[in-house]
C-alpha positions as CSV (number, residue, x, y, z in Angstrom):
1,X,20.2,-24.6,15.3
2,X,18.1,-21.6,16.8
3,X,14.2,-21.3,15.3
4,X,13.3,-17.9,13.9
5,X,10.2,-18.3,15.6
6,X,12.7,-18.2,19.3
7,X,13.8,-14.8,18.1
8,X,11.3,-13.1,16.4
9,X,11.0,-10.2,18.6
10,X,14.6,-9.6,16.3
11,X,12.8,-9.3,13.2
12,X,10.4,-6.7,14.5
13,X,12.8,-4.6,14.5
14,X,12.6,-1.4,11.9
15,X,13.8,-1.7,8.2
16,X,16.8,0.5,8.4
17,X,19.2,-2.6,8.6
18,X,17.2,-4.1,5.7
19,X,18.2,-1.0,3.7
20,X,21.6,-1.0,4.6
21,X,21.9,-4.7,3.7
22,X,24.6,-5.8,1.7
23,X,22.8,-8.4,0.2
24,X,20.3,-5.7,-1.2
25,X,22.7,-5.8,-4.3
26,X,21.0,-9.3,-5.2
27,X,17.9,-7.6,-6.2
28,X,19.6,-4.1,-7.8
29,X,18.4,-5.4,-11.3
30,X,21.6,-3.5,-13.1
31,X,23.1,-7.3,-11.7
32,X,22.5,-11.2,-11.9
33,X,21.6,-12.7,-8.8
34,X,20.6,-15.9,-7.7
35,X,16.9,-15.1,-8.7
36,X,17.3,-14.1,-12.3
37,X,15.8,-15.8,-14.8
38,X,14.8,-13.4,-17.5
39,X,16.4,-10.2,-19.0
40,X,14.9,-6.8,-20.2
41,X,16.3,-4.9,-22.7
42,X,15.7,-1.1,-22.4
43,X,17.8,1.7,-24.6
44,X,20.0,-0.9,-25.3
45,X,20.5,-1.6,-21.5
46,X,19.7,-4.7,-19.8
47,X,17.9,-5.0,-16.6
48,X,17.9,-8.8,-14.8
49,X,14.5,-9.8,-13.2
50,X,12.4,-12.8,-12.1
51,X,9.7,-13.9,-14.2
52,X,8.2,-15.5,-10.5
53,X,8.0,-12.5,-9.0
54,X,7.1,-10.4,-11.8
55,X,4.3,-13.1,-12.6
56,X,2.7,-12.3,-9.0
57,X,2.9,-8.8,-8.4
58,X,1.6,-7.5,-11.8
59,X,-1.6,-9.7,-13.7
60,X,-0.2,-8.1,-16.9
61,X,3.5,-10.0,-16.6
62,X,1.6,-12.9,-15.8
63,X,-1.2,-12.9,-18.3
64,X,1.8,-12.2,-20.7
65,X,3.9,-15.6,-19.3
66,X,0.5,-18.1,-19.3
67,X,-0.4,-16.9,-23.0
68,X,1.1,-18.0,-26.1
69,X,2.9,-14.6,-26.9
70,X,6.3,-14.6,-28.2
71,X,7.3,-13.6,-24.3
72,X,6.1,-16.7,-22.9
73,X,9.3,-18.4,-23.0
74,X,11.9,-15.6,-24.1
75,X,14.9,-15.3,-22.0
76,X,15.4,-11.5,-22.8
77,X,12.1,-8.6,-23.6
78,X,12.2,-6.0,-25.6
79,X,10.8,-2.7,-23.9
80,X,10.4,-0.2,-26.5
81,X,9.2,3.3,-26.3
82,X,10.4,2.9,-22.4
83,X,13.2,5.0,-20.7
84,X,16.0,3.0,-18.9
85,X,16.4,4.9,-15.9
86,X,12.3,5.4,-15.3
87,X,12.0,1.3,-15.7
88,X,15.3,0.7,-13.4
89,X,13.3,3.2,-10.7
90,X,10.0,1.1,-11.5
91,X,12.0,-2.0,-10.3
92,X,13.6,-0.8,-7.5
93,X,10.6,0.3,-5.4
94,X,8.8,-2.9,-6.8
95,X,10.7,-4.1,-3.7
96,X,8.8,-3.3,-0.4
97,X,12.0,-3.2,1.9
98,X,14.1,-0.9,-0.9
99,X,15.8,1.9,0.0
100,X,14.1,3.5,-3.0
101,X,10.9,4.8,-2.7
102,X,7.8,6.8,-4.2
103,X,8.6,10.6,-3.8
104,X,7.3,13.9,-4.9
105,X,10.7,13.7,-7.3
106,X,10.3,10.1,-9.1
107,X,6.7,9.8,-8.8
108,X,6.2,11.2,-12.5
109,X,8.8,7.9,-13.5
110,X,6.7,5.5,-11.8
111,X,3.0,6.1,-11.8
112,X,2.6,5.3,-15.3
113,X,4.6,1.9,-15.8
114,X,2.6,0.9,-12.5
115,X,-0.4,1.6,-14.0
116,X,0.7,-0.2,-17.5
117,X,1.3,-3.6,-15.3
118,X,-1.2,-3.0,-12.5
119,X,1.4,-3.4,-9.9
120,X,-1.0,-2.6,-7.0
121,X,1.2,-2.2,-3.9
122,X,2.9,0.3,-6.3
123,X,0.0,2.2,-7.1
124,X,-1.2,2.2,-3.6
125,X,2.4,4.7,-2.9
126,X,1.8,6.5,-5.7
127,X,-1.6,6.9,-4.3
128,X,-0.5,7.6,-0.9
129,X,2.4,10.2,-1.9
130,X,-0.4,12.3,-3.8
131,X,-2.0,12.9,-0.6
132,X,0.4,12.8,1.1
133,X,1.0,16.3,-1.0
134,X,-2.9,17.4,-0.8
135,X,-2.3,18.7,3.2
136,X,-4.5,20.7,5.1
137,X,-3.2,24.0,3.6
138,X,-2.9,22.5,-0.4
139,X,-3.2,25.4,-2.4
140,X,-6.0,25.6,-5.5
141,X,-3.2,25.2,-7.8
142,X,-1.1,22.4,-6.6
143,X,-4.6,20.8,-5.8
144,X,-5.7,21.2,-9.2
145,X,-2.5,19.2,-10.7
146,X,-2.5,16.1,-8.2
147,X,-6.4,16.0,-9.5
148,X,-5.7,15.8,-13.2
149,X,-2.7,13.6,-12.4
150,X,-5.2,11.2,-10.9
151,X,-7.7,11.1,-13.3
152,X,-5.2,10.5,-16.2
153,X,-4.5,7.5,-14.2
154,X,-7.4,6.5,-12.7
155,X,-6.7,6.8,-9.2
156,X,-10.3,7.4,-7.7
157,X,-8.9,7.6,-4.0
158,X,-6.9,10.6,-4.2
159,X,-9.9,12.3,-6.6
160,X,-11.6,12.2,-3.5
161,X,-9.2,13.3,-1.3
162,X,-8.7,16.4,-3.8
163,X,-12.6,16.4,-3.4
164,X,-11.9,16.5,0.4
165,X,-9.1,19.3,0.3
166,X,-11.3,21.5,-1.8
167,X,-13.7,22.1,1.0
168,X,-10.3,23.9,2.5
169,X,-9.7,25.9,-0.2
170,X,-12.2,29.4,-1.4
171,X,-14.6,27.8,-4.0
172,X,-13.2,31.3,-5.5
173,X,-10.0,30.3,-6.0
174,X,-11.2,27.4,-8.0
175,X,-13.4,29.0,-10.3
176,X,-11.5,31.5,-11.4
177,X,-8.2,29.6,-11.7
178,X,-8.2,28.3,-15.5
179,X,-6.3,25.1,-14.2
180,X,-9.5,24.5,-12.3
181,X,-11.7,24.5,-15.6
182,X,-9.2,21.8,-16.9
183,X,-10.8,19.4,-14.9
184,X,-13.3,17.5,-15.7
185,X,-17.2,19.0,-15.1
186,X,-18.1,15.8,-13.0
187,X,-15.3,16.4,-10.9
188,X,-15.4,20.0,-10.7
189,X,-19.5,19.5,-10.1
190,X,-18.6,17.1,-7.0
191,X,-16.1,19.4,-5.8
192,X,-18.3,22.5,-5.3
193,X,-21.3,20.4,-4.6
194,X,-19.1,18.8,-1.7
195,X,-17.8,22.4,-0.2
196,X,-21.7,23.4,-0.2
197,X,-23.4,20.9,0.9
198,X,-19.9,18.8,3.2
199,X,-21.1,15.2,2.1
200,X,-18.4,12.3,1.8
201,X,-18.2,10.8,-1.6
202,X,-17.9,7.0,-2.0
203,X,-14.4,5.5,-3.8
204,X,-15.6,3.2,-7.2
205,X,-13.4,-0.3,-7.8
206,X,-11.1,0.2,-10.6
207,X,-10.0,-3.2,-10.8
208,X,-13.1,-5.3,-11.6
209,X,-11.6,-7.3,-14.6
210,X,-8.5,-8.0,-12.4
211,X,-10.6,-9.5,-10.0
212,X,-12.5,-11.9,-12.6
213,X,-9.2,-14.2,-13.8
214,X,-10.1,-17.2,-13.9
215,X,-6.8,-18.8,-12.9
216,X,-6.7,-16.9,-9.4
217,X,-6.7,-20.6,-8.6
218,X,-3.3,-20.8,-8.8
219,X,-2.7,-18.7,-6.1
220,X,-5.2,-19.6,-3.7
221,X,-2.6,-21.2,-1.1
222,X,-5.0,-23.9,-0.1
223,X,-3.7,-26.3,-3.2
224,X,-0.4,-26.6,-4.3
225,X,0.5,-25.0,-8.2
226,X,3.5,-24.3,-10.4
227,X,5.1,-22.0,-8.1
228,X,4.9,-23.6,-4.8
229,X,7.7,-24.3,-3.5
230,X,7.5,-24.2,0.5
231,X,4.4,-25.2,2.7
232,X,3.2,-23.2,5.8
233,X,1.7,-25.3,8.7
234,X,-1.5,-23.9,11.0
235,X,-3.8,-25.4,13.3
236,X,-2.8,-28.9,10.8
237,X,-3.8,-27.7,8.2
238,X,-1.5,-26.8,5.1
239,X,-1.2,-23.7,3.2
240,X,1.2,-23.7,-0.1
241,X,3.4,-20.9,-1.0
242,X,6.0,-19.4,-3.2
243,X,9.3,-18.3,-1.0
244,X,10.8,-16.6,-3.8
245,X,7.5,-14.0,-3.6
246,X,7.8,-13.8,0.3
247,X,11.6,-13.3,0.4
248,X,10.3,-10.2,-2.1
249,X,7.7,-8.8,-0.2
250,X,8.6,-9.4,3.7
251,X,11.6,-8.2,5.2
252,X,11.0,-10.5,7.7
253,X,10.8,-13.8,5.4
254,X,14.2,-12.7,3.5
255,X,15.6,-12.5,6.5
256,X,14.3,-16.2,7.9
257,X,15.2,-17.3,4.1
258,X,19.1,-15.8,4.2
259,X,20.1,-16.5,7.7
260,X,21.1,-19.7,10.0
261,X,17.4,-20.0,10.8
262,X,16.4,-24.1,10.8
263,X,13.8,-22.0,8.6
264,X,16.1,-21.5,5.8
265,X,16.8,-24.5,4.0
266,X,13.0,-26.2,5.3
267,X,10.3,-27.6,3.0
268,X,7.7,-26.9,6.0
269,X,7.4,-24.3,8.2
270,X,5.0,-24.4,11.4
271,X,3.6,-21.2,12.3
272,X,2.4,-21.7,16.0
273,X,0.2,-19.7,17.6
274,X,-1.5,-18.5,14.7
275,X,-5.3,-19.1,13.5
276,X,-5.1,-20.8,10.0
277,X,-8.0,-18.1,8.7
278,X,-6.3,-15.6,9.6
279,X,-2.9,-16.5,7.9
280,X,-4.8,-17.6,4.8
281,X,-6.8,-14.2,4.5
282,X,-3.6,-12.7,4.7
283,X,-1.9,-14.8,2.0
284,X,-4.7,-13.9,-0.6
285,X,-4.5,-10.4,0.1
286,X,-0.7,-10.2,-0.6
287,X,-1.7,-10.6,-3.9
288,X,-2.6,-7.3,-5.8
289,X,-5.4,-8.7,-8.5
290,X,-7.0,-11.2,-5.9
291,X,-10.6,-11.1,-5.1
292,X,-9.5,-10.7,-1.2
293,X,-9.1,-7.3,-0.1
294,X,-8.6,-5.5,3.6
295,X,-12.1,-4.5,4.5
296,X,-13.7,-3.6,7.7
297,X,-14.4,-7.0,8.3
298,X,-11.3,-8.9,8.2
299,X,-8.5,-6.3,8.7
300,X,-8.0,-7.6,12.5
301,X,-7.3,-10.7,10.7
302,X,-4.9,-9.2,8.9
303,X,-3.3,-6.2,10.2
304,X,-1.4,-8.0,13.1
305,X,0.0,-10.1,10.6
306,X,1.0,-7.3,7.6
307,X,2.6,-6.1,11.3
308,X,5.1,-8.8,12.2
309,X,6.3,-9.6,8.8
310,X,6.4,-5.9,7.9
311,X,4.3,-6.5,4.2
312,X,4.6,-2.6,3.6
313,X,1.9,-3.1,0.7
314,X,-0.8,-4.9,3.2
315,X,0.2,-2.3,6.1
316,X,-0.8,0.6,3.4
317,X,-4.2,-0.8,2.6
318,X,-4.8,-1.2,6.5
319,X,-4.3,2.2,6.6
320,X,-6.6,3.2,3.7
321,X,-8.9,0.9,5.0
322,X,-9.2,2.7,8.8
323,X,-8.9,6.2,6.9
324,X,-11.7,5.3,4.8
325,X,-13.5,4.5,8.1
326,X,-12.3,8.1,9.7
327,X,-15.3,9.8,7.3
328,X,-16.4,13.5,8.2
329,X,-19.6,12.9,10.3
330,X,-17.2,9.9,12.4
331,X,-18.5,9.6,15.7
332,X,-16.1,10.0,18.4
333,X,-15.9,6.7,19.9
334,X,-15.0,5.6,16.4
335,X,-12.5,7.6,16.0
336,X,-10.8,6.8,19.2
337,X,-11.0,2.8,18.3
338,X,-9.1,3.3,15.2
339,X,-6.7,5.9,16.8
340,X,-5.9,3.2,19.8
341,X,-5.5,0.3,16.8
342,X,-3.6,2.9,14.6
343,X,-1.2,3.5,17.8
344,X,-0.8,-0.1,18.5
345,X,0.4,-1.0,15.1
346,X,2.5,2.6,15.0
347,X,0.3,3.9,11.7
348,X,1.2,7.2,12.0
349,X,-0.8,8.7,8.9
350,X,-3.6,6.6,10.6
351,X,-2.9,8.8,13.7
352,X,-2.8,12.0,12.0
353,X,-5.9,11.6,10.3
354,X,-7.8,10.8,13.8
355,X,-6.4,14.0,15.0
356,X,-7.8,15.8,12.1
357,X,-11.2,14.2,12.5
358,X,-11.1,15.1,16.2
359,X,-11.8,19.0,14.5
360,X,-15.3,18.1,13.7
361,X,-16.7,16.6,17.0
362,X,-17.6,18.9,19.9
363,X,-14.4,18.5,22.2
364,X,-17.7,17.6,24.9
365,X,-18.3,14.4,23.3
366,X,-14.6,13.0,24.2
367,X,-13.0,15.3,27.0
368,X,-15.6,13.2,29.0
369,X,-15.4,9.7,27.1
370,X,-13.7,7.2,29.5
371,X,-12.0,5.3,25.6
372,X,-10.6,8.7,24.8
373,X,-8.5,8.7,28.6
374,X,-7.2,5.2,27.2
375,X,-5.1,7.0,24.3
376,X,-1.9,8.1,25.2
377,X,-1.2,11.4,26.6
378,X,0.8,12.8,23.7
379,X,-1.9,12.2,20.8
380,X,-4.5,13.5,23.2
381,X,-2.4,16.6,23.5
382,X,-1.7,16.5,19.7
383,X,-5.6,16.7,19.7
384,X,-6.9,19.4,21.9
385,X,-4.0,21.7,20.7
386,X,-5.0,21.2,17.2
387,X,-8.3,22.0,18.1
388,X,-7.9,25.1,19.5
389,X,-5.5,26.3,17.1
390,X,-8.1,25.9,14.5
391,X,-10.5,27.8,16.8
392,X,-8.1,30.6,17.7
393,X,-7.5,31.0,13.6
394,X,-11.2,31.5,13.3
395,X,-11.1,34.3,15.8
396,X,-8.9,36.5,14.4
C-alpha cells in the first residue's frame, strides 16, 4: 500500500478538486454523515453537526459542552432568535476547504454568529474581506461603513486599516460627511491625527479571556485527552491529536484520512523530516483561543507547515502577521524579505501589499539593492510601474 508521505507532492496540489469533491456532501450540514453527533434546530429546520469539531473551533460550543448546561448532553439545540439560512452559511464556511466562502454578499450573515461563538479563523475572513473592500481608492463613504461595521464587532485590525485608508482620502470628505460623525470621536481623533501627522497605530488583543481557560490543557498535543484519537510521530517524540478536527481543517489530512493511504486506517503516523517544535507550534496555533499565535518569531516555524497541509486559517494569520510587519516607515530590505517569503509560499495579498509599500521608499534605496534583483522579474516590474504611475498622477 503506497505512503501519503511517497506522494505528497499530490496533495500540494490547489483546492479546486477539494471543492469539486463528491464527498463534500458529508459535511453539507442539511445531511447526516458519518461525523454527526448532534442536531440544531433552527426555524424549525434541522442542521447536523459534530460536537468534536464544534468543541475546537469555537471556546463558546465548548465552554457550553464541559459545563453543566442543559446542552451538555442534548442530542438536538434549540437556536432561537437565529435565521436558518444565515446559520446554514455560518457552517458551511466553518469548513476551510468549502466551496463557500466570506464575500462582500454573505458577510452581513456571518460576522455576527462568528463573533457570538468566537470562531477565529472565521473572523480572520470576515476581517480580511473588509479590507479586502478598503482599496487604495476606498471612498469616504464606503470607508466610513466597513469602520462602524468593525467597531460594532470589535474587529480592531480593519479599524486600523480604515485608519490607514483615511490618509488616502481628503480629511474634507470626512468631516463633512455626516456618516463620518457617526463614528466614534477616538476613532475619528486617530483618523485625522494619523493623515496629519502619518504615524502607524498599534492593533489591541481582543481575545484576552480566551486566552486564560484553564483547560487549554486539553489541547496541548503533548498529552493525550478526551479527544485524541490518532498520534503524530517527530524526532521520537509523540504528539496526540484529534483526526476528526484535522480531516476538518486540512485539505490535505481529509485527503490522507479518505483515500488508500496506509495513513488512513493508522493509530500512528510518522512525520519524517520534520522538527518536532516546529510541528507542535503549529498544532497549538490551529486552535483559535490558544495562547500560541503566529508572531514574528515563530512564523518560519509555522508557515511552511500551514503551506503543505493547506490550513487556510494558519496561512491567513501568516499573512496578517508579514502585513503587520510591511508598516509605513518599512525599510526596503524588509520589505523585499517578506516579498521573497510572500512569493515562495504564493501569498499574493502578501505580495500586493509589498508593492504598495515599495511607494514610500526612494526607488534609490532598492534599484541598487543586490536582495531586490533576487525577486522575480514580474513583481519587480509590478513595482516600479506602480511607482511611477503614482508619480505621473501627482504631476498632472
Amino acid at each position: 500500500m503506497s505512503s501519503y508521505q511517497d506522494i505528497q507532492s499530490d496533495t500540494s496540489k490547489s483546492d479546486e478538486s477539494v471543492s469539486d469533491d463528491p464527498d463534500l456532501k458529508e459535511f453539507d450540514f442539511t445531511i447526516k454523515s458519518a461525523w454527526t453527533d448532534l442536531e440544531l434546530e433552527v426555524e424549525g429546520k434541522t442542521l447536523y453537526v459534530t460536537r468534536s469539531s464544534l468543541a475546537i473551533i469555537s471556546p463558546v460550543f465548548r465552554r457550553m459542552f464541559k459545563s453543566e448546561f442543559k446542552e451538555k448532553e442534548a442530542i438536538r439545540i434549540n437556536l432561537p432568535g437565529k435565521k436558518y439560512e444565515d446559520v446554514l452559511t455560518f457552517l458551511r464556511c466553518s469548513i476551510p476547504w468549502s466551496s463557500v466562502k466570506v464575500t462582500n454578499e454573505n458577510i452581513l450573515q456571518i460576522l455576527p454568529l462568528a463573533q457570538e461563538y468566537q470562531i477565529a479563523g472565521l473572523l480572520t475572513d470576515c476581517c480580511n474581506c473588509l479590507m479586502q473592500q478598503l482599496s487604495s481608492n476606498c471612498n469616504a463613504v464606503k470607508c466610513c461603513e466597513i469602520c462602524l461595521l468593525a467597531y460594532k464587532y470589535n474587529l480592531q485590525n480593519v479599524i486600523e486599516k480604515c485608519i490607514v485608508r483615511f490618509w488616502n482620502i481628503s480629511s474634507a470628505q470626512c468631516r463633512d460627511l455626516e456618516l463620518f460623525n457617526t463614528i466614534p470621536l477616538d476613532i475619528r481623533y486617530r483618523a485625522l491625527y494619523a493623515r496629519l501627522q502619518a504615524i502607524d497605530s498599534e492593533t489591541s488583543e481582543s481575545d484576552e479571556n480566551v486566552n486564560d481557560d484553564p483547560d487549554l490543557k486539553e489541547f496541548d498535543f503533548t498529552i493525550k485527552s478526551a479527544w485524541s484519537d490518532l498520534e503524530l510521530e517527530v524526532e521520537g517524540k509523540t504528539l496526540y491529536v484529534t483526526r476528526g478536527f484535522l480531516d476538518m481543517i486540512s485539505p490535505v489530512f481529509r485527503r490522507m484520512f479518505k483515500s488508500e493511504f496506509k495513513e488512513k486506517e493508522a493509530k500512528s503516523i510518522s512525520l519524517p523530516d520534520k522538527k518536532y517544535e516546529d510541528v507542535l507550534t503549529f498544532l497549538r496555533c490551529t486552535i483559535p483561543w490558544a495562547s500560541v499565535k503566529v508572531t514574528n518569531e515563530n512564523i518560519l516555524q509555522i508557515l511552511p507547515l500551514a503551506h503543505e497541509y493547506q490550513i487556510a486559517g494558519l496561512l491567513t494569520d501568516c499573512c496578517n502577521c508579514l502585513m503587520q510587519q510591511l508598516s509605513w516607515n518599512c525599510n526596503a530590505v524588509k520589505c523585499c524579505d517578506i516579498c521573497l517569503l510572500a512569493y515562495k509560499y504564493d501569498l499574493q495579498n502578501v505580495i500586493t501589499e509589498c508593492i504598495e509599500r515599495f511607494w514610500n521608499i526612494p526607488s534609490a534605496q532598492y534599484r541598487d539593492l543586490k536582495l531586490f534583483s533576487t525577486i522575480p522579474l514580474d513583481i519587480r516590474y509590478r513595482v516600479l510601474y506602480a511607482r511611477l504611475k503614482a508619480i505621473d498622477t501627482k504631476l498632472r
